[in-house]
C-alpha positions in Angstrom: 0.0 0.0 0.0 2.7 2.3 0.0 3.0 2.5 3.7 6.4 2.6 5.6 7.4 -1.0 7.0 7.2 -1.4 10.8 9.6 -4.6 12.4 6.3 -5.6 14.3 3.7 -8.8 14.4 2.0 -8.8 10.9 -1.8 -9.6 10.6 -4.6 -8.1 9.0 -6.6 -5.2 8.9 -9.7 -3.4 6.8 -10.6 -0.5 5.5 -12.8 2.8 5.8 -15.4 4.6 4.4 -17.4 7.8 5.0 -20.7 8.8 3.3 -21.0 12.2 2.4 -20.8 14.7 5.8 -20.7 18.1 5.4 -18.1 20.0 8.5 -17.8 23.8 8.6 -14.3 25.4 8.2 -12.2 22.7 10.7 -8.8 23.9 9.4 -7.6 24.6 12.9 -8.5 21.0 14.3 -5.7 18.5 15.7 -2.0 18.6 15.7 0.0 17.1 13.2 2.6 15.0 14.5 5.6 12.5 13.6 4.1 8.6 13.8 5.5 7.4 17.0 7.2 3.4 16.8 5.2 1.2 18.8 6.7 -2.8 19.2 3.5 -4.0 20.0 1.6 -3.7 16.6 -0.8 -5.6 14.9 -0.4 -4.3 11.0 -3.4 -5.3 7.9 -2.1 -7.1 4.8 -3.7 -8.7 2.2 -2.2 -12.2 2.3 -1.7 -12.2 5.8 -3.7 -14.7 8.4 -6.9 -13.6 9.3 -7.1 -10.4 7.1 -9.4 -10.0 4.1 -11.1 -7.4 1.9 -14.6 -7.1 0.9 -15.0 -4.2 -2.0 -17.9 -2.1 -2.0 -20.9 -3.3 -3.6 -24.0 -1.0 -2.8 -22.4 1.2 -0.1 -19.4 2.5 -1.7 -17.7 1.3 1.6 -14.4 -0.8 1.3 -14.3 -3.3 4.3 -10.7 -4.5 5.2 -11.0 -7.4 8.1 -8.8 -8.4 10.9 -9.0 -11.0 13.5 -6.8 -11.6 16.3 -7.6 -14.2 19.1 -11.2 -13.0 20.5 -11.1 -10.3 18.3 -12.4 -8.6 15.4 -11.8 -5.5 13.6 -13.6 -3.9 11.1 -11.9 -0.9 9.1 -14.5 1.0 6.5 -13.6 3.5 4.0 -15.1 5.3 1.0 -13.4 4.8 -2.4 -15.0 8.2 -3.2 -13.4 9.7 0.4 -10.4 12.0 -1.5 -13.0 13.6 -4.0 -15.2 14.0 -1.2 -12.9 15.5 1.4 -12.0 18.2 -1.4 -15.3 19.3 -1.8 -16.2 19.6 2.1 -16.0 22.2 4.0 -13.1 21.7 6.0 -11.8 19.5 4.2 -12.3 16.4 6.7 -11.6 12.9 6.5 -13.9 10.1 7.9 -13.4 6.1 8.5 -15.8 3.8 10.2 -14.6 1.6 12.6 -16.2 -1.4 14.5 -14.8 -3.9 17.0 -16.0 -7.1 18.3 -14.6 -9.0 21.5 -16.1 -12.5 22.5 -13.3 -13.1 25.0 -13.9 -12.9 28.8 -10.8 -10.3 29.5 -12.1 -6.4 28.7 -10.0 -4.7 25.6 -10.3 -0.8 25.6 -10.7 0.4 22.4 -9.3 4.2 22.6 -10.6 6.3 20.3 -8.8 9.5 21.5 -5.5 8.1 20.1 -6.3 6.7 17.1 -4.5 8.5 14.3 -4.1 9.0 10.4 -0.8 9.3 8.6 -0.5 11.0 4.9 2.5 8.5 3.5 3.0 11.3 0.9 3.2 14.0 3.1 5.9 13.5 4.8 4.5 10.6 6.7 2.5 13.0 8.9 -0.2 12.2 11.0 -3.4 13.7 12.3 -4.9 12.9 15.8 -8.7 12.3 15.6 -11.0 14.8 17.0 -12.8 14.2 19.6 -16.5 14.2 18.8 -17.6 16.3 21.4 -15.1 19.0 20.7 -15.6 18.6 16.4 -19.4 19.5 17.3 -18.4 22.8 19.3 -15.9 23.6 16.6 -18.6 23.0 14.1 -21.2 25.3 16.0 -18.9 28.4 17.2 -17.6 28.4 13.2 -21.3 28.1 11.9 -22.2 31.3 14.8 -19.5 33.1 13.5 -20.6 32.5 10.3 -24.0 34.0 10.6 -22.6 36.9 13.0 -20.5 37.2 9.3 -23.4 37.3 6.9 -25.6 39.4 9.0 -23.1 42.0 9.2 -22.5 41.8 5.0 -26.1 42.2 4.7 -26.3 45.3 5.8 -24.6 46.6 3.4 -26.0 44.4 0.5 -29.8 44.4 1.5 -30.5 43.7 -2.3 -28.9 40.2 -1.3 -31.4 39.2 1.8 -33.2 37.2 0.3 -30.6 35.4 -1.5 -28.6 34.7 1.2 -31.4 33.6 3.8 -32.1 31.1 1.8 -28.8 29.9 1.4 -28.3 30.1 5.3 -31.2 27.9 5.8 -30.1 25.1 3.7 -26.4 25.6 5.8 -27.8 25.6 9.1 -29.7 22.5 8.2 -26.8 20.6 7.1 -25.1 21.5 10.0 -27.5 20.5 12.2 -27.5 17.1 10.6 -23.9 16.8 11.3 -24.2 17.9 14.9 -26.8 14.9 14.9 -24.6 12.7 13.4 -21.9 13.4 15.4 -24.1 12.8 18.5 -25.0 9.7 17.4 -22.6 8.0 14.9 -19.2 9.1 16.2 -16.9 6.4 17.9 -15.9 7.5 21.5 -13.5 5.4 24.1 -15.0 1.9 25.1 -14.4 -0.8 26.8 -15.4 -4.3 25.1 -16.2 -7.0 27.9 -19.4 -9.1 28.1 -22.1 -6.5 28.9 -20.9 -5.0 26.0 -19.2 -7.0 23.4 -18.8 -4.5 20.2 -18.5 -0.7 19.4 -18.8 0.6 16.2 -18.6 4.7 15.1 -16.8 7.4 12.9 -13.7 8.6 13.5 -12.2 12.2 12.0 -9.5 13.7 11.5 -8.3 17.1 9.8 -6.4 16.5 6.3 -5.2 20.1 6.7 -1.7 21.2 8.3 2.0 21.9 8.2 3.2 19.5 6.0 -0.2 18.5 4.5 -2.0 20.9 1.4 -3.8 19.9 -1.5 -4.1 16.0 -2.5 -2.6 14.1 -4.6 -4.2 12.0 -7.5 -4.2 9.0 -5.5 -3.3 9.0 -1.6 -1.9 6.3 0.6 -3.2 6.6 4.3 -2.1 4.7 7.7 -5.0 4.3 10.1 -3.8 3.6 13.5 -5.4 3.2 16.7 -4.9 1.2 20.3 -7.3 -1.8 20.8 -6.2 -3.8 24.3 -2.4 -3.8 25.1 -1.8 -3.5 20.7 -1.3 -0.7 18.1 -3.8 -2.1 15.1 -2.8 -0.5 11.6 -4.8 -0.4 9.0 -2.6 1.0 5.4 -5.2 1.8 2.3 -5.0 3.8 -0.7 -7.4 6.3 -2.4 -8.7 5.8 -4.8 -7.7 2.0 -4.9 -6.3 0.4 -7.7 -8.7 0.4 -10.5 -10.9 2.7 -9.2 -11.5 6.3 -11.3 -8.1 9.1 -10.1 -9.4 12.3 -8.0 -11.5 14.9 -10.2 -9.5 18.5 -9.2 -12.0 20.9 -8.0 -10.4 24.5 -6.7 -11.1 24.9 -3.3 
């Protein structure tokens, strides 16, 4: 996939899609950071034991597979996800993520260090927001937003009506998302019998230091702690075979 090699444990892994979410101006979310080296990880490849790949069929959602022991992890992700992520607001990226335990010991599945490395960009990566703080982000930048527009129209009252309309359909969409993220996002949990799975959204910023416009086809590094291991998922946008990144000026 493109991704660095890592002297660790090979297994499997899968990968991630997001449908299409609409963010508001997130350009100031997480901290892009060097990938720290971790001995105890569990990395996804396609011949390996216990990994596999299901391609989208009606969903547009790539599935990439890994089990380990009692567990199993499920990595999602949109071939569509670099054309997508250009033309959102923000400029966000979005994997789904679900995990299964059927053991009797309790695996924590931590969310708030999972992270996404850009391989082409200088093998950054981004920490994944927090879902509660991406929904204040998105609502202070959607207030400030209207504070904006109100202000504009006072000087452009010829453009009211034009514009409320266009700040209806915004604060619609954003309210979706808010609902989405209250619902849908993946949070920390902890996988034992009363509750054996978790599955949600994790995000991350595609914006930063080292990190500009896209590429015609990406290769990404999904990482994030399950139990006592470091699970990596590598993938590539679009995957082989699928149709290159349309450009579209931001």
């Amino acid at each position: 996939m493109g991704a660095k090699a890592v002297p660790v444990k090979r297994l499997c892994g899968w990968r991630v899609t997001l449908g299409a979410v609409l963010v508001v101006s997130l350009a100031s979310a997480g901290w892009a950071k060097k990938k720290p080296h971790d001995d105890r990880t569990i990395l996804w490849q396609p011949s390996a034991a216990g990994c596999s790949l299901e391609l989208a069929k009606t969903d547009y959602l790539d599935r990439y597979l890994l089990r380990k022991g009692d567990w199993e992890i499920a990595l999602s992700v949109d071939a569509r996800e670099l054309t997508q992520s250009q033309r959102r607001a923000g400029h966000v990226v979005g994997v789904l993520l679900s995990v299964r335990n059927s053991g009797a010991t309790p695996v924590l599945v931590k969310q708030s260090a999972a992270s996404l490395e850009f391989v082409h960009h200088s093998q950054w990566q981004f920490s994944s927001w927090d879902p509660d703080n991406l929904a204040s982000h998105i609502q202070h930048q959607t207030d400030d937003l209207m504070t904006q527009t109100d202000k504009d129209l006072e000087h452009r009252p010829e453009k009211v009506e034009k514009n409320e309309d266009r700040l209806r359909e915004h604060q619609k969409l954003v309210s979706e998302m808010l609902d989405f993220l209250s619902t849908k996002a993946l949070k920390d949990a902890t996988l034992d019998a009363t509750t054996p799975e978790v599955s949600g959204w994790v995000f991350f910023p595609s914006r930063g230091k080292w990190v500009g416009g896209w590429k015609k086809q990406e290769d990404f590094v999904f990482r994030i702690p399950v139990g006592e291991w470091v699970v990596e998922f590598p993938f590539r946008l679009p995957p082989e075979g699928r149709p290159g990144l349309k450009e579209r000026p931001d």
